[in-house]
C-alpha positions as CSV (number, residue, x, y, z in Angstrom):
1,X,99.7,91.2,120.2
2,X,95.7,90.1,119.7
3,X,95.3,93.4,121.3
4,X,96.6,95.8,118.2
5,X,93.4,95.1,116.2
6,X,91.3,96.5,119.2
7,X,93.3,99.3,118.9
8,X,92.4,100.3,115.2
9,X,89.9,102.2,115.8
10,X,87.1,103.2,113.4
11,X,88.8,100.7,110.8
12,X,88.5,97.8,113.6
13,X,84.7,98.3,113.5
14,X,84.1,99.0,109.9
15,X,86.0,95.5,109.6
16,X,84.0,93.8,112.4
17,X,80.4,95.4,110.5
18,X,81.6,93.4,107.0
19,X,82.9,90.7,109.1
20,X,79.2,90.6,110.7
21,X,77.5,90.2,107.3
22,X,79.6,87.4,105.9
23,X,79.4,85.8,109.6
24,X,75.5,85.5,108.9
25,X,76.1,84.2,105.8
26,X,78.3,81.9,106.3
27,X,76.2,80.6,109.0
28,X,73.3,79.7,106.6
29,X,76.5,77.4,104.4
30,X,77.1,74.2,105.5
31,X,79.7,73.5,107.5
32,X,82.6,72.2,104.8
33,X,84.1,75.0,103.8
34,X,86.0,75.0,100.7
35,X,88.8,77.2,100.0
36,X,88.5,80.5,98.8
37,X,91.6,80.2,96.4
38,X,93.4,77.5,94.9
39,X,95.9,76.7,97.3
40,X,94.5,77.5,99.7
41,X,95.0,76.8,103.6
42,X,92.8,77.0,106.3
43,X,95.5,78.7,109.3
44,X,92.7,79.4,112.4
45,X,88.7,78.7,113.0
46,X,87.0,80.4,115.0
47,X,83.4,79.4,116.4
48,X,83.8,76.6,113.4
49,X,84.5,79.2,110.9
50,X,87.5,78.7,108.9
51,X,90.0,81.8,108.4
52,X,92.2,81.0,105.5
53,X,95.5,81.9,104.7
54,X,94.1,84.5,101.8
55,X,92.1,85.9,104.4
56,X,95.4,87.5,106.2
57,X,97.5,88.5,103.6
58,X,94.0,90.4,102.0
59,X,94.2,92.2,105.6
60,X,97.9,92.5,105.4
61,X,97.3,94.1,101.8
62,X,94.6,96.2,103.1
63,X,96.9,97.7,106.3
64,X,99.6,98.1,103.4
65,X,101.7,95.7,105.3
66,X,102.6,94.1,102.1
67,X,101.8,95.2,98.7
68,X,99.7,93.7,96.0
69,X,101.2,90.1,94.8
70,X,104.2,90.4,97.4
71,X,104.1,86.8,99.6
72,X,103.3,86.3,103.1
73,X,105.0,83.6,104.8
74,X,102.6,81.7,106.8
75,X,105.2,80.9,109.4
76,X,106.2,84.7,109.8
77,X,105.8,87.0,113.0
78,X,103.9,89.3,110.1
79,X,102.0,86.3,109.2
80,X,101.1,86.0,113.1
81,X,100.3,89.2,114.1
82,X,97.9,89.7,111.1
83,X,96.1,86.6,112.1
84,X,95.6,87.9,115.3
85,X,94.2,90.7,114.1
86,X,91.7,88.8,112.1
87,X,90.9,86.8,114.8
88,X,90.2,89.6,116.7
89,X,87.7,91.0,113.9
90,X,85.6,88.2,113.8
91,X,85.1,87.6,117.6
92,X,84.0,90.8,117.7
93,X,81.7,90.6,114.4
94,X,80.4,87.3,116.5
95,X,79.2,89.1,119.3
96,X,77.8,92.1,117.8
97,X,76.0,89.4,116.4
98,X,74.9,87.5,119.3
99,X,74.2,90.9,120.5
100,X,71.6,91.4,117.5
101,X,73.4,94.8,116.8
102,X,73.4,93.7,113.3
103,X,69.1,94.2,113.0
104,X,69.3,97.6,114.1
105,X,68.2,100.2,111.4
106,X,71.8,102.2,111.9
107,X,73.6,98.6,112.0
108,X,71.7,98.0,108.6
109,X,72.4,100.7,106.9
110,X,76.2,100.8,107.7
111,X,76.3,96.4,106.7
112,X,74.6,97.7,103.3
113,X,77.2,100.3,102.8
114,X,79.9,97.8,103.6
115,X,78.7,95.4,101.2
116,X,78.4,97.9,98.5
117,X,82.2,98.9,98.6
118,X,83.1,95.4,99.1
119,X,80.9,95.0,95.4
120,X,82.7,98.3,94.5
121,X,86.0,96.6,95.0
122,X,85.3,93.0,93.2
123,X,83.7,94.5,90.3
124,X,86.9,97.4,89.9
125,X,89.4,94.8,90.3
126,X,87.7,92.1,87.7
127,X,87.8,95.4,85.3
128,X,91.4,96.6,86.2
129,X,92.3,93.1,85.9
130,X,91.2,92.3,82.5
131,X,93.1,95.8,81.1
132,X,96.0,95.4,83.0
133,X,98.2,92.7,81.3
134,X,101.8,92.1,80.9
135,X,101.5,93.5,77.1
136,X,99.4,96.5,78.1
137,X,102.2,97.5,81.0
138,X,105.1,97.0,78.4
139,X,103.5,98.9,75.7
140,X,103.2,101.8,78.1
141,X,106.8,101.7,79.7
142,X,108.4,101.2,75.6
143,X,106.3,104.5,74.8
144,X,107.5,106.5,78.0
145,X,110.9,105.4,76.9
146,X,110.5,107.1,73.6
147,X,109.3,110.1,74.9
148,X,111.3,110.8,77.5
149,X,113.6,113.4,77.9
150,X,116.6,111.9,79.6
151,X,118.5,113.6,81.9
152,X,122.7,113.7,82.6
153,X,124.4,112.1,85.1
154,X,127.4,114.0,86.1
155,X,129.9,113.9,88.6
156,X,131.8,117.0,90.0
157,X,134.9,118.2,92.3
158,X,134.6,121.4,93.7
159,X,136.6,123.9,96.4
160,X,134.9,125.9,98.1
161,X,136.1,129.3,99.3
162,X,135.1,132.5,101.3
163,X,135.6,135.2,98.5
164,X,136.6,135.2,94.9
165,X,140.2,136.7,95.8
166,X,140.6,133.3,97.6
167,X,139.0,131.4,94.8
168,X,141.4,133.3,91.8
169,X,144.7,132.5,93.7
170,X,143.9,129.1,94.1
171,X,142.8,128.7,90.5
172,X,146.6,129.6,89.8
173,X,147.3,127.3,91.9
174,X,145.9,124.4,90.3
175,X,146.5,126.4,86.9
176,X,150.2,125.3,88.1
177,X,150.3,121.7,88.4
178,X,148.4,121.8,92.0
179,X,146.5,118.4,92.7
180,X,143.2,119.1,93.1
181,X,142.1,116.7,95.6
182,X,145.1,117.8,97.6
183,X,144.1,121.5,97.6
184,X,140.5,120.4,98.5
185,X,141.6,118.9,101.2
186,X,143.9,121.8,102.7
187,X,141.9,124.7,101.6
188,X,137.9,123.8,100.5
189,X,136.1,124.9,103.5
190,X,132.9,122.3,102.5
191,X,133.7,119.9,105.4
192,X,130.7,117.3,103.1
193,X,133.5,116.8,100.4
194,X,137.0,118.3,101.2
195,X,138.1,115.0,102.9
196,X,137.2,113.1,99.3
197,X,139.1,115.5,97.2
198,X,136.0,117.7,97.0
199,X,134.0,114.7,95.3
200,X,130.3,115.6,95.3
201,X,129.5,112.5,94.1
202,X,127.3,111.0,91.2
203,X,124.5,113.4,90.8
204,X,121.9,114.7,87.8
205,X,122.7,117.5,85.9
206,X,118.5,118.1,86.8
207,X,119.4,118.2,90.7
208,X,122.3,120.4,90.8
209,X,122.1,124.1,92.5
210,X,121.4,126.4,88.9
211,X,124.4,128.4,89.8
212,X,126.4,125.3,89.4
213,X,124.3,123.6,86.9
214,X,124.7,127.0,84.7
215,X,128.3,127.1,85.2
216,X,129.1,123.2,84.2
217,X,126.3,123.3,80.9
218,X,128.5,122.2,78.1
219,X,131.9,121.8,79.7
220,X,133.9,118.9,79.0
221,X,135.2,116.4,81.2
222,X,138.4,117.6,82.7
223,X,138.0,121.1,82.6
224,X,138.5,123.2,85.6
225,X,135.4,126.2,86.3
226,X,135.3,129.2,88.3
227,X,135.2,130.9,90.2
228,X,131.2,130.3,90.5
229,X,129.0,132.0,93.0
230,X,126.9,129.4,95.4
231,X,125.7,129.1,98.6
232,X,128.5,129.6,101.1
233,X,131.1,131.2,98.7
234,X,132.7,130.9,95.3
235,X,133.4,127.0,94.2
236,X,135.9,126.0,91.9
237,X,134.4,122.9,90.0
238,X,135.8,120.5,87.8
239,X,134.1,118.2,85.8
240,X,135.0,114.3,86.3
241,X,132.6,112.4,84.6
242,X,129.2,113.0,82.5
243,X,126.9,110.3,80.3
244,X,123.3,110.4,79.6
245,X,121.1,108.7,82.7
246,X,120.6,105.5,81.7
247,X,116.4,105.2,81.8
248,X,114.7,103.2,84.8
249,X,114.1,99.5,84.6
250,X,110.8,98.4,83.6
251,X,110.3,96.8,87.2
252,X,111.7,100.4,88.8
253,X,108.4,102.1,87.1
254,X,106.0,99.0,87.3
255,X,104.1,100.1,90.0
256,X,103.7,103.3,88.2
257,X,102.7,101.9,85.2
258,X,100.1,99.7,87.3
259,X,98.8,103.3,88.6
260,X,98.1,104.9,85.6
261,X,96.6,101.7,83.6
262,X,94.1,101.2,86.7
263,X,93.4,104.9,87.0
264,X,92.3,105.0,83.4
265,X,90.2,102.0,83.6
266,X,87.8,103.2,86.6
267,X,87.5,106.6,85.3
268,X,86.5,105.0,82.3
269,X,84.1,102.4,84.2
270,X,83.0,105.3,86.7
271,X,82.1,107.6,83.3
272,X,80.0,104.7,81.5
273,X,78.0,103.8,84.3
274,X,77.1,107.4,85.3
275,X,76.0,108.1,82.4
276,X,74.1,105.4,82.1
277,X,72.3,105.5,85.6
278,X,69.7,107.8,86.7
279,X,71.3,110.5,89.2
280,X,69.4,113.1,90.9
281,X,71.4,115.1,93.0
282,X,69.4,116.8,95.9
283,X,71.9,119.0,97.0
284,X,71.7,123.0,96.4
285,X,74.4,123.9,93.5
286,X,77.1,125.0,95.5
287,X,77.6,129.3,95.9
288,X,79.5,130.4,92.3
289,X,83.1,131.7,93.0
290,X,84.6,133.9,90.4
291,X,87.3,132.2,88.1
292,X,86.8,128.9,89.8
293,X,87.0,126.2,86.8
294,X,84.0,124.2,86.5
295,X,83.9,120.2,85.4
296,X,81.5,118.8,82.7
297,X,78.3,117.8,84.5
298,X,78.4,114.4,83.7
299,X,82.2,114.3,85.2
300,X,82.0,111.8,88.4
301,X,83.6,113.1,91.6
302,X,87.3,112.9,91.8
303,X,87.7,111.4,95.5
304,X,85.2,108.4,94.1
305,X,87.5,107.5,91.2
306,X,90.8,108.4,93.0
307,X,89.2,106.2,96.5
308,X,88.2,102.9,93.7
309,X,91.6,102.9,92.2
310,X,94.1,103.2,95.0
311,X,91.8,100.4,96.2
312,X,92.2,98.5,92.8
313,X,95.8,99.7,92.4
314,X,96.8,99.1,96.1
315,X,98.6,101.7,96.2
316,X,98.0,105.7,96.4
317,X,97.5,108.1,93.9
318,X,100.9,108.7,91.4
319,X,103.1,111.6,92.9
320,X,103.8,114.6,90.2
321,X,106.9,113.8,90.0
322,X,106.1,109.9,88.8
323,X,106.3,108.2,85.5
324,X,104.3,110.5,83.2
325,X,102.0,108.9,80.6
326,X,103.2,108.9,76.8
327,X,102.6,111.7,74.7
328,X,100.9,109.0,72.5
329,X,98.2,108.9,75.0
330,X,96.8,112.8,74.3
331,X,94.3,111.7,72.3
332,X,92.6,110.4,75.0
333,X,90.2,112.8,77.0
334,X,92.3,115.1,79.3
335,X,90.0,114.2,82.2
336,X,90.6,110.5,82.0
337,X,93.9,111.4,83.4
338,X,94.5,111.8,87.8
């Protein structure tokens, strides 16, 4: 088990250079060590330094093991293996040490850079931390819910058959009293839903095949449709069921939420501080592609702001497809939004 952080690869030593710094440090501390956190517990030492319980579960966050404020049982295999893992990180960061790998002008240069994302990190997460409250998260998840455009849930029967002729007789068929699961069964050749009585099953009227979401726009519950054209043949439908989709719980879209708070509050940080620092880019201005859009010049690169928030968020970047922001919120600049 110690042997899976070996095996990490360029992470395992970009851990083991931070791991370094902090090692020297905490060599020039006096032995007590107090806890990091309140609550704290001290779970391994190694070469008299204290690895605490924080320690792990930050590592377990960091391997996205876990995600932000989720527990870690100290007395879990999880628990165990990340420990190990740790363990491994400093023994190595010890020896690279002993080693005096750390005074070497590369070594320097790569502890510095580690130290300055570590900074990065704290001084994103005392930000995001500050903006994103309880009130803040439900003032954005009652605005989505006013301006959200709800979809349908719906639920459908359908027989499926290899030509229209087929489908027409067996319309009269059920046009005569027929049971419908009982033809579905004998004659739908959709093996997925003849055995249920041709039950599709809950679905949005947003996810259905347009053919059939065409055909069953409007229709009441009950009614018998077709023949429809779809994949495979012509469907008889009938409608069983339709309400509005009840919108997501808050905690359903509170990681979401999370996203887009944090996402606005390190573009905004990243924005005020470049414009504030002097930047000289020594670069040649890329070659100019025709029809290529173009960013304000004071804009700060993308991958920086998307790299400090998945770190602050824990989490990546929101899908297309997530939680969108309230229409409320177009006032803001358009570029403050991922």
């Amino acid at each position: 088990m110690a042997a899976q952080g070996i095996r990490r690869g360029g992470r395992a030593l970009a851990a083991a250079a931070l791991a370094a710094l902090c090692l020297a440090a905490c060599n020039r501390q006096p032995s007590a060590q107090r806890p990091p956190e309140p609550g704290d517990v001290a779970v391994a030492r190694v070469n008299g330094q204290v690895i605490w319980a924080s320690d792990v579960k930050r590592e377990a966050q960091a391997e996205g093991l876990i995600g932000p404020g989720d527990p870690l049982d100290t007395s879990s295999d999880l628990f165990r293996q990340t420990l190990d893992e740790v363990i491994d990180t400093h023994v190595l960061a010890a020896e690279a040490v002993k080693r005096r790998l750390d005074r070497e002008p590369a070594a320097q240069r790569r502890l510095a850079a580690a130290r300055d994302r570590a900074l990065e990190n704290l001084l994103v997460e005392s930000v995001v931390g500050r903006a994103v409250t309880p009130e803040a998260e439900n003032s954005l998840y009652q605005e989505f819910l006013t301006n959200r455009t709800p979809s349908e849930e719906i639920r459908i029967r359908q027989i499926l058959l290899a030509t229209e002729a087929d489908a027409d007789q067996v319309k009269k068929l059920l046009a005569g009293g027929a049971s419908f699961d009982a033809v579905a069964l004998e004659r739908s050749k959709d093996d997925a839903t003849r055995y249920k009585g041709g039950d599709m099953g809950p679905q949005t009227t947003d996810s259905l095949p347009e053919a059939i979401a065409n055909a069953v726009r409007g229709v009441k519950v009950g009614q018998l449709i077709g023949p429809v054209q779809v994949d495979g043949g012509w469907a008889l439908l009938r409608v069983d069921d339709r309400h509005p989709e009840a919108p997501p719980a808050f905690d359903a879209v509170k990681p979401q939420i999370i996203r887009f708070l944090t996402y606005d509050q390190v573009k905004d940080l990243v924005l005020r501080l470049r414009g504030k620092a002097r930047i000289e880019t020594l670069l040649a201005p890329p070659p100019d592609v025709p029809g290529r859009p173009t960013e304000p010049a004071s804009a700060p690169p993308q991958a920086a702001v998307n790299a400090a928030a998945a770190n602050a968020a824990g989490a990546a970047p929101p899908a297309a497809n997530a939680v969108q922001p309230p229409a409320s919120n177009a006032a803001r600049p358009n570029e403050r939004r991922p």
